[in-house]
C-alpha positions as CSV (number, residue, x, y, z in Angstrom):
1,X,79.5,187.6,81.8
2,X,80.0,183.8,81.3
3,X,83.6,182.4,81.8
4,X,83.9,180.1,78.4
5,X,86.7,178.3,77.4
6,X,88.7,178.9,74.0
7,X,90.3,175.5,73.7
8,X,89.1,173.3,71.1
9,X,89.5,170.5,72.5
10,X,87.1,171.7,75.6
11,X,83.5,172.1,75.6
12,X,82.7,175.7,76.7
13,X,82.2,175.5,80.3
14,X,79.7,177.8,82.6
15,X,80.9,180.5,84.8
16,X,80.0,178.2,88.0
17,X,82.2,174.9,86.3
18,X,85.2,177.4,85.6
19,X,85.0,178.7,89.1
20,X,85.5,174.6,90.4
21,X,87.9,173.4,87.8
22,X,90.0,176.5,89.0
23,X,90.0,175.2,92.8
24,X,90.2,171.5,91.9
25,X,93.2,170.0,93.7
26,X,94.1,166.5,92.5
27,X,93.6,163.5,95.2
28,X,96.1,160.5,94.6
29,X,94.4,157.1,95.6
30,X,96.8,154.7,96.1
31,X,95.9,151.2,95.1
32,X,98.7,149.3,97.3
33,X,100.0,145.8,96.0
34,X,103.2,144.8,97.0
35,X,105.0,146.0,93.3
36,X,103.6,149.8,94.0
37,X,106.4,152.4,92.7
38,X,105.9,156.2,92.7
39,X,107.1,159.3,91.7
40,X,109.6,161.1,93.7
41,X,108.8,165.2,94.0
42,X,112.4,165.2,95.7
43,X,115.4,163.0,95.7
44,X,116.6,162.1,98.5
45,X,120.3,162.7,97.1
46,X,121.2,163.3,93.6
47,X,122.6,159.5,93.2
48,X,118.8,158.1,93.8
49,X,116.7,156.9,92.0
50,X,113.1,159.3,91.0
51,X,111.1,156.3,92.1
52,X,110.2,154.9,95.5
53,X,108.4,151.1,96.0
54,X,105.8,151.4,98.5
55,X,106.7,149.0,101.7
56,X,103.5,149.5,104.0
57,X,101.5,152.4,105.1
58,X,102.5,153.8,108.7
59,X,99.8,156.6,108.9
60,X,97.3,157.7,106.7
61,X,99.7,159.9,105.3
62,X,102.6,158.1,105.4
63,X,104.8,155.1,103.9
64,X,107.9,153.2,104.4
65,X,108.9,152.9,101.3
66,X,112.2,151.6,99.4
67,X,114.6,153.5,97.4
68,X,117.2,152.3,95.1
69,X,120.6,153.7,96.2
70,X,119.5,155.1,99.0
71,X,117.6,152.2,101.4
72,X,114.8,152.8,103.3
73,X,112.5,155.9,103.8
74,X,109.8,157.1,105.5
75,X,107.5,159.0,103.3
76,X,104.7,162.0,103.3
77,X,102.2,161.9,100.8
78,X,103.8,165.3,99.8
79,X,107.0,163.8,98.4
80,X,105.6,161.7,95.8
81,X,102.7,161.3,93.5
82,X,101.4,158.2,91.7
């Protein structure tokens, strides 16, 4: 049996390429300059903003970052996505 895919706008896809796409988990690079804003997952309080500016990276997995009405923030990778 080959896993194909219905979608129109998709080529058909083999079993094995199914079985990858399924288990692909999105990796955010982060290009850093100093006017970086991302995403919020969570707000910090519901007065703040959904966006954070990217200060400087404190560990490879996390930032200070700024956000507006709410000041300064460390950050995981897992509370925002860019």
């Amino acid at each position: 049996m080959s896993l194909q895919t219905t979608n129109p706008v998709c080529p058909p896809t083999s079993a094995l390429e199914g079985a990858i796409a399924s288990g692909w988990k999105p990796v955010c690079h982060i290009t850093y300059t100093r006017d970086t804003w991302v995403k919020l997952l969570q707000l910090p309080s519901e007065y703040a903003f959904d966006e954070a500016k990217l200060l400087c990276q404190e560990s490879p997995d996390s930032w200070n970052a700024w956000i507006p009405d709410c000041g300064e923030v460390v950050l995981q990778r897992s509370h925002f996505y860019c």
